[in-house]
Backbone as JSON Lines, residues from 0, in Angstrom:
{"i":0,"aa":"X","n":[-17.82,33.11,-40.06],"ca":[-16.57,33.7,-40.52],"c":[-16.85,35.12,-41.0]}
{"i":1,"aa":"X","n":[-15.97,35.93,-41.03],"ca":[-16.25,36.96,-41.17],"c":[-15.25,37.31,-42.07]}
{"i":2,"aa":"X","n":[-15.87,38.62,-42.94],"ca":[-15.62,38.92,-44.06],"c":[-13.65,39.55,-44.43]}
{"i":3,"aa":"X","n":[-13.01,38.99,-45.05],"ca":[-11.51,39.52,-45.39],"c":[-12.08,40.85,-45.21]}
{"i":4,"aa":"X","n":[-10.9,41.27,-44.31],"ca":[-9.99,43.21,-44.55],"c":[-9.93,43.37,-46.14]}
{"i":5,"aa":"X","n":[-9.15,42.8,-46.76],"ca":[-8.86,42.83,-47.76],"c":[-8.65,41.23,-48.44]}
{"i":6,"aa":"X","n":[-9.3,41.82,-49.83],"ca":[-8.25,40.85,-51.21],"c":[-8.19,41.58,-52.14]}
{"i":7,"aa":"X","n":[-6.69,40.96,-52.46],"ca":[-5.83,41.81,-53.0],"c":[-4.97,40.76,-54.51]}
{"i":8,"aa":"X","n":[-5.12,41.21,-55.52],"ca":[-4.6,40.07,-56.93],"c":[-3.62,40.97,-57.58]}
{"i":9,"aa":"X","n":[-2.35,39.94,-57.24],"ca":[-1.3,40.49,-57.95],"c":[-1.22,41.02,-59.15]}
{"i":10,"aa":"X","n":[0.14,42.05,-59.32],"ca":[-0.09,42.66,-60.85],"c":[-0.17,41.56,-61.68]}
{"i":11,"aa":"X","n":[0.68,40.3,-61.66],"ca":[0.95,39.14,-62.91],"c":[-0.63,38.33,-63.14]}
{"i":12,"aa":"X","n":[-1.59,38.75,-61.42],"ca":[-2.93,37.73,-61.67],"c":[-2.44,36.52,-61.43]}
{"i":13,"aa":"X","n":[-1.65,35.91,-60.81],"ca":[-0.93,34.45,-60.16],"c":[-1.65,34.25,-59.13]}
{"i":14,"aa":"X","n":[-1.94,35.67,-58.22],"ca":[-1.92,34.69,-56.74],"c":[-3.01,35.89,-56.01]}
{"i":15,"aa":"X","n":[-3.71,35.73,-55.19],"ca":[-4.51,36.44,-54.43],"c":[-3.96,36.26,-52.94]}
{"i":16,"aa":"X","n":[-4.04,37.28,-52.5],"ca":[-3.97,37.4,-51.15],"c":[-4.96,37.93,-50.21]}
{"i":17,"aa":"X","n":[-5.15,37.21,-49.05],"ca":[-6.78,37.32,-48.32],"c":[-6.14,38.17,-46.67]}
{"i":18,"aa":"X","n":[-6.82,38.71,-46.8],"ca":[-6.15,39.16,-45.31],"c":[-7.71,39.14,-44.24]}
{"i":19,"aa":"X","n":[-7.83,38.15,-43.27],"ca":[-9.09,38.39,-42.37],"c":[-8.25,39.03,-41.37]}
{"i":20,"aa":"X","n":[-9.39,40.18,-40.44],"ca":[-8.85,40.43,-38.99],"c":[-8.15,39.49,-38.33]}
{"i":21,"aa":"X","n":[-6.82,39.63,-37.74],"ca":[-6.51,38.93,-36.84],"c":[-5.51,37.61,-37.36]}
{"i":22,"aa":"X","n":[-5.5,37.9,-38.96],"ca":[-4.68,36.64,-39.54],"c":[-3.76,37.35,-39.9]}
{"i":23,"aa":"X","n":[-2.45,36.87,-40.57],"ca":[-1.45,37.29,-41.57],"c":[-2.6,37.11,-42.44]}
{"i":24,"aa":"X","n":[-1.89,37.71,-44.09],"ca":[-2.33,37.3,-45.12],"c":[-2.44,36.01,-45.63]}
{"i":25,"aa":"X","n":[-3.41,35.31,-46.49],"ca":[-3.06,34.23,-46.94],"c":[-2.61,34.63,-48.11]}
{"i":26,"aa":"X","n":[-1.73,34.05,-49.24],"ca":[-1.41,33.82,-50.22],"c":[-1.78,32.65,-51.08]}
{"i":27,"aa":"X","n":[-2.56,32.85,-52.09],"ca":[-3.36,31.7,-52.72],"c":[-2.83,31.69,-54.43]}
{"i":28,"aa":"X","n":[-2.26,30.84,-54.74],"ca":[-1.98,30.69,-56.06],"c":[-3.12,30.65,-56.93]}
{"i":29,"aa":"X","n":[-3.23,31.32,-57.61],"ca":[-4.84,31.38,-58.79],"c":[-4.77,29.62,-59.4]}
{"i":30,"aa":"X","n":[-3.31,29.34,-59.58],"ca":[-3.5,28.06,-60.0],"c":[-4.21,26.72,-58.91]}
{"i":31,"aa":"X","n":[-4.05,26.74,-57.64],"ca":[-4.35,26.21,-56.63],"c":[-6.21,26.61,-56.12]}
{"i":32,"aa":"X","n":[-6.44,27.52,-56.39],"ca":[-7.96,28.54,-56.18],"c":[-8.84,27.52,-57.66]}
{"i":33,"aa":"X","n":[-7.89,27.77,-59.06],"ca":[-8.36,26.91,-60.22],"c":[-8.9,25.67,-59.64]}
{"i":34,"aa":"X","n":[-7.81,24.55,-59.67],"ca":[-7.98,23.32,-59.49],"c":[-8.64,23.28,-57.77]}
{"i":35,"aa":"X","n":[-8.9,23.87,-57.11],"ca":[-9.61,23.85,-55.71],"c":[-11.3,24.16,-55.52]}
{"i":36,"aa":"X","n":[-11.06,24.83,-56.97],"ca":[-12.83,25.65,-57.36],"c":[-13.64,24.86,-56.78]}
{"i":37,"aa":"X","n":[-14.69,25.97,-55.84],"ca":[-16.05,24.93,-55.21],"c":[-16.98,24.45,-56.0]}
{"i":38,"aa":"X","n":[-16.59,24.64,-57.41],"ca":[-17.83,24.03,-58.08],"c":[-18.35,22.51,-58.45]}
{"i":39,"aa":"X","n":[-19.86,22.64,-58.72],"ca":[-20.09,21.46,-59.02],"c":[-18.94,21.08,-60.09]}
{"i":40,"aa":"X","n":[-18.96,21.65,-61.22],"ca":[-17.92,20.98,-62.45],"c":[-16.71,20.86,-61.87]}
{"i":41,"aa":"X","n":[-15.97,20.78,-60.6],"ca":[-14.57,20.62,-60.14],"c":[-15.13,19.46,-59.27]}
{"i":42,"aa":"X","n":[-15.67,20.04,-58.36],"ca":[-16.11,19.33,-57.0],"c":[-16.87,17.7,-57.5]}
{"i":43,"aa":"X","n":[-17.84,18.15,-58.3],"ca":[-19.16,16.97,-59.15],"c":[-20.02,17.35,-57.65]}
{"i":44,"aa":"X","n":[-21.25,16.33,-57.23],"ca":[-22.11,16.4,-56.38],"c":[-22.0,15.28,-55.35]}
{"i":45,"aa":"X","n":[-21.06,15.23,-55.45],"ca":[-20.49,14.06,-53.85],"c":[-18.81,13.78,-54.92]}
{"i":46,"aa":"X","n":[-18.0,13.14,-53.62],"ca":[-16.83,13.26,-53.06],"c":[-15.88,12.34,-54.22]}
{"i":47,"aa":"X","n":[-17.11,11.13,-54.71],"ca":[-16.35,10.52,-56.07],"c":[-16.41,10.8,-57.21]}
{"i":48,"aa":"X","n":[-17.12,12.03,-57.14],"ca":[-17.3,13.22,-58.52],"c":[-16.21,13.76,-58.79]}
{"i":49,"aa":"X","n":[-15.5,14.54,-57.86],"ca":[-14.59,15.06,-57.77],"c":[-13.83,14.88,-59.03]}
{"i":50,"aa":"X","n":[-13.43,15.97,-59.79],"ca":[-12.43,15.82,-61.02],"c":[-11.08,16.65,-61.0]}
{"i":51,"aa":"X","n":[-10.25,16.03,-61.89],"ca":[-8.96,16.5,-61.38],"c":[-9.06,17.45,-62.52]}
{"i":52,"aa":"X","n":[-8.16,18.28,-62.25],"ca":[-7.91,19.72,-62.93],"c":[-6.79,19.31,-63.56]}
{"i":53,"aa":"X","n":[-6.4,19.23,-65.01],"ca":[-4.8,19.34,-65.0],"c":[-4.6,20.61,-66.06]}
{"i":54,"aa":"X","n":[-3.15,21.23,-66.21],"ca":[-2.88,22.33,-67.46],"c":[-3.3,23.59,-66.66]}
{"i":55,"aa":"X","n":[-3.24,23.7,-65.31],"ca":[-3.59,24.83,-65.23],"c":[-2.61,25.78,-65.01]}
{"i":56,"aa":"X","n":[-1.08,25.33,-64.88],"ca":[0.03,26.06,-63.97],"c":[0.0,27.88,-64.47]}
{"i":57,"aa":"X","n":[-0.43,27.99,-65.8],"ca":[-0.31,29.63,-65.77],"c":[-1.87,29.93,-65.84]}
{"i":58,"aa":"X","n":[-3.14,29.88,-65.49],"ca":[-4.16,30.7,-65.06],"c":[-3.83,31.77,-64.16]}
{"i":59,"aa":"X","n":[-4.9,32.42,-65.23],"ca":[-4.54,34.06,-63.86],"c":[-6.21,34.45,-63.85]}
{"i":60,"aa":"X","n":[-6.4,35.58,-62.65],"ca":[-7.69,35.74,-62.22],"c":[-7.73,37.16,-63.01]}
{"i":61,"aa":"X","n":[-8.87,36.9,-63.83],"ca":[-9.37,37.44,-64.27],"c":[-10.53,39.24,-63.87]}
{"i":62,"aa":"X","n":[-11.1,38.31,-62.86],"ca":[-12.23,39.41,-61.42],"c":[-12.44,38.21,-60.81]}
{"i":63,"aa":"X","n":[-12.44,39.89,-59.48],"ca":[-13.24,38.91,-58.32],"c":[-14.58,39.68,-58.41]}
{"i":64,"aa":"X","n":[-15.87,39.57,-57.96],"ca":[-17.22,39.93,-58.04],"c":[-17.62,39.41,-56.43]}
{"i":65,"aa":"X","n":[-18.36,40.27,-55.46],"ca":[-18.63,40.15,-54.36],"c":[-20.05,39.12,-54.6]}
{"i":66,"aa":"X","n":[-20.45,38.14,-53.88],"ca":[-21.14,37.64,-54.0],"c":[-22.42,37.91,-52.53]}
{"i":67,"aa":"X","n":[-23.35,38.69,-52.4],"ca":[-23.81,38.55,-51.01],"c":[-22.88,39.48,-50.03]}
{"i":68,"aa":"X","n":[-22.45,39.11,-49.1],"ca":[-21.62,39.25,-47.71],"c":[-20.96,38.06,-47.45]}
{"i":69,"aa":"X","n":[-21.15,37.33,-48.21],"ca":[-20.48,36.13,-47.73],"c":[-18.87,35.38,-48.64]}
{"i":70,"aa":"X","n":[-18.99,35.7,-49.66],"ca":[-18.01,35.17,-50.68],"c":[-18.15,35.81,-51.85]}
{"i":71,"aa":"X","n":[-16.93,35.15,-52.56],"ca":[-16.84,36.13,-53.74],"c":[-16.82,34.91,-54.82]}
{"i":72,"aa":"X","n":[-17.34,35.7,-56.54],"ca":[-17.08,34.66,-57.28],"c":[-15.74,35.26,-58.43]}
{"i":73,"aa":"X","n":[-14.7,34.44,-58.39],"ca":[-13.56,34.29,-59.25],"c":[-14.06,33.92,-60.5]}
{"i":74,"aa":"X","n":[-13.35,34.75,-61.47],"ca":[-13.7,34.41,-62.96],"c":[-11.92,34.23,-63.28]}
{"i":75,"aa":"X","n":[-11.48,33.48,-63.91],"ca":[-10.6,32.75,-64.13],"c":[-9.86,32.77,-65.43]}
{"i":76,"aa":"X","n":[-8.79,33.05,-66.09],"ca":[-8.73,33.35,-68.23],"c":[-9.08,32.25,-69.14]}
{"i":77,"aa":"X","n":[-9.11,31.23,-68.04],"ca":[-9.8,30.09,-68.91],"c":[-11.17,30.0,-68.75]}
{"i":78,"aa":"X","n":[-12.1,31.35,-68.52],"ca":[-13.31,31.3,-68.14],"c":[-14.06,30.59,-66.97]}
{"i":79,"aa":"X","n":[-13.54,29.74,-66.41],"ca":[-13.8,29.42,-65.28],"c":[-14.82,30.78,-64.37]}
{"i":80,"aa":"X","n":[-15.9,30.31,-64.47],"ca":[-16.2,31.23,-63.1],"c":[-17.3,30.57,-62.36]}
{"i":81,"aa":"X","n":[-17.57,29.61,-62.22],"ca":[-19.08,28.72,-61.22],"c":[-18.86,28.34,-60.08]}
{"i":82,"aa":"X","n":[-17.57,28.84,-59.25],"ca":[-17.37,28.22,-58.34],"c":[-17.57,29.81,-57.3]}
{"i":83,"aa":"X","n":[-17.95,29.71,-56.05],"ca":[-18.7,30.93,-55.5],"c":[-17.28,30.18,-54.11]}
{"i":84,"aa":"X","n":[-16.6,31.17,-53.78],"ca":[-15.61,31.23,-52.91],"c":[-15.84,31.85,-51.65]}
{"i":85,"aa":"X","n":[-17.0,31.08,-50.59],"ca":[-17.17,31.74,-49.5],"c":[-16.16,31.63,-48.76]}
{"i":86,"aa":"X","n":[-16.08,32.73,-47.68],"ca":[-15.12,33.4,-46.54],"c":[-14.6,32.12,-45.9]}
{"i":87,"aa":"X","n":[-15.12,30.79,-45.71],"ca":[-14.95,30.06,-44.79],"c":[-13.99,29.47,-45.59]}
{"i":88,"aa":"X","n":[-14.57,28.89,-46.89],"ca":[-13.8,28.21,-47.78],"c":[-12.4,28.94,-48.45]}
{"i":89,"aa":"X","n":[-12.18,30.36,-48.29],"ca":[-11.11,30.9,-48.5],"c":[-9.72,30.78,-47.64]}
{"i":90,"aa":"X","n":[-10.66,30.96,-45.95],"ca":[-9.99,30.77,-44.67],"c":[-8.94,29.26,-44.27]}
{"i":91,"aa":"X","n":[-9.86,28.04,-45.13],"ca":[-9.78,26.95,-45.16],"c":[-8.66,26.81,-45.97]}
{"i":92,"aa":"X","n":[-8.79,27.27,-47.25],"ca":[-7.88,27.2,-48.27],"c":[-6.28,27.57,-47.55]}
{"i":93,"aa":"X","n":[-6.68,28.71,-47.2],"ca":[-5.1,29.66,-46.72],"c":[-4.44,28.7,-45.57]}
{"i":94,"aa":"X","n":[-5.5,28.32,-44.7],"ca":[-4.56,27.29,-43.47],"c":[-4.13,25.45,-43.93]}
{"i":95,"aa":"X","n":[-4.82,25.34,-44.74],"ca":[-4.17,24.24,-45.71],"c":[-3.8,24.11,-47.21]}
{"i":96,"aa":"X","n":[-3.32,25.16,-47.41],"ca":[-2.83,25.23,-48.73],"c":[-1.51,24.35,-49.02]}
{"i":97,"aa":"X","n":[-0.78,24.05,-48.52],"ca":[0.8,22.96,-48.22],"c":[-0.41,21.38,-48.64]}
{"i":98,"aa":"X","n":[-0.96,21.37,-47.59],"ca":[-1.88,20.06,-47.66],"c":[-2.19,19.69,-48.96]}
{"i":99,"aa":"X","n":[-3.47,20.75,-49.34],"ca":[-4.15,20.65,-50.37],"c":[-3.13,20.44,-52.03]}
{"i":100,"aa":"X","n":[-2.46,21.69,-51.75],"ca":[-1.22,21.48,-53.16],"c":[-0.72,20.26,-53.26]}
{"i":101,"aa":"X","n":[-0.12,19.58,-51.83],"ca":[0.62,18.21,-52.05],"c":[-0.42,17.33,-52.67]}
{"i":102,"aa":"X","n":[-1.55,17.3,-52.06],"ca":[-2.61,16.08,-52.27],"c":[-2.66,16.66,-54.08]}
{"i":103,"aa":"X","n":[-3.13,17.64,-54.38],"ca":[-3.5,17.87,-55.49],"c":[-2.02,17.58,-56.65]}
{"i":104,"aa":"X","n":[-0.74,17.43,-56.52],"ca":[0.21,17.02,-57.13],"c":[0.05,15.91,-57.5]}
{"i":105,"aa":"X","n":[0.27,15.03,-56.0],"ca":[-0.04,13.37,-55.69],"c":[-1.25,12.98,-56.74]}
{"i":106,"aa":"X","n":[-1.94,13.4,-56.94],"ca":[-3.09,13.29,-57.56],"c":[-3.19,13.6,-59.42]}
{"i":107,"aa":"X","n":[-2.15,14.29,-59.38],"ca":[-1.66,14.21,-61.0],"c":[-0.68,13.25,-61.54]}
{"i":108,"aa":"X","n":[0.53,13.16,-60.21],"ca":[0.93,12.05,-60.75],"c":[0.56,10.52,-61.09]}
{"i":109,"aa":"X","n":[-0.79,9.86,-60.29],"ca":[-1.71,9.48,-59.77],"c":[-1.94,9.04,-61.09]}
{"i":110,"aa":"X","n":[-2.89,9.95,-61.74],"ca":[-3.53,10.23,-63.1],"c":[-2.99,9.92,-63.93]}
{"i":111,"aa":"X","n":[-1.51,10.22,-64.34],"ca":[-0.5,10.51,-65.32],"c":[-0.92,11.62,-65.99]}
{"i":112,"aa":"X","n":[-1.28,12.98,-65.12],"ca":[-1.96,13.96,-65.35],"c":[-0.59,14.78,-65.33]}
{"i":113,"aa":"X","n":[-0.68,16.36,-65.79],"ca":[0.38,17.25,-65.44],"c":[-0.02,18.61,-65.81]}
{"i":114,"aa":"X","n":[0.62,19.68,-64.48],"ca":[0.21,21.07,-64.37],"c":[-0.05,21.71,-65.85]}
{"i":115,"aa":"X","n":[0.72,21.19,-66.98],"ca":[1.1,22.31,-68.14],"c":[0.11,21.71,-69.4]}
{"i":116,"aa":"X","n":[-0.56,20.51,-68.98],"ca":[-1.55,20.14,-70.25],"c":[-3.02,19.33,-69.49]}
């Protein structure tokens, strides 16, 4: 994958937008990028680690920091920053973001979890 034209973080810090050659932009909610973070502490180290994020609906991005050539790392106002956001995993994000948001809702209600705590 090759590296975004641009990213670009709104004035409010809500939402990033990724633009690779050859795509529209993606539009990524900082809150969705939050609870999506590649990190171990989101992710855990296999698939039933996985932890749910809840309270995040107003996070805003803080910096992005180039990581390599390959990805960037997001620092987050709730300090969040361990999750390293390579190009592929950004690309991924933007063409299933509908997906991912629904599953990640489903998954609070699930919990008896919710965006605001």
């Amino acid at each position: 994958m090759t590296a975004p034209r641009e990213l670009r973080v709104s004035k409010d810090r809500k939402l990033l937008s990724v633009t690779f050659p050859d795509h529209r932009p993606f539009e990524l909610p900082a809150e969705l990028l939050r609870v999506a973070s590649p990190s171990a502490e989101v992710q855990g180290h296999s698939p039933d680690q996985r932890v749910t994020v809840p309270g995040k609906r107003n996070v805003a991005i803080l910096k992005i920091e180039p990581v390599g050539n390959y990805a960037v790392r997001i620092t987050f106002d709730d300090f969040h920053d361990t999750g390293i956001f390579t190009w592929n995993y950004l690309h991924t994000l933007g063409h299933e973001k509908d997906e991912r948001w629904n599953a990640y809702l489903a998954e609070l209600a699930e919990k008896g979890l919710s965006r605001d705590r």
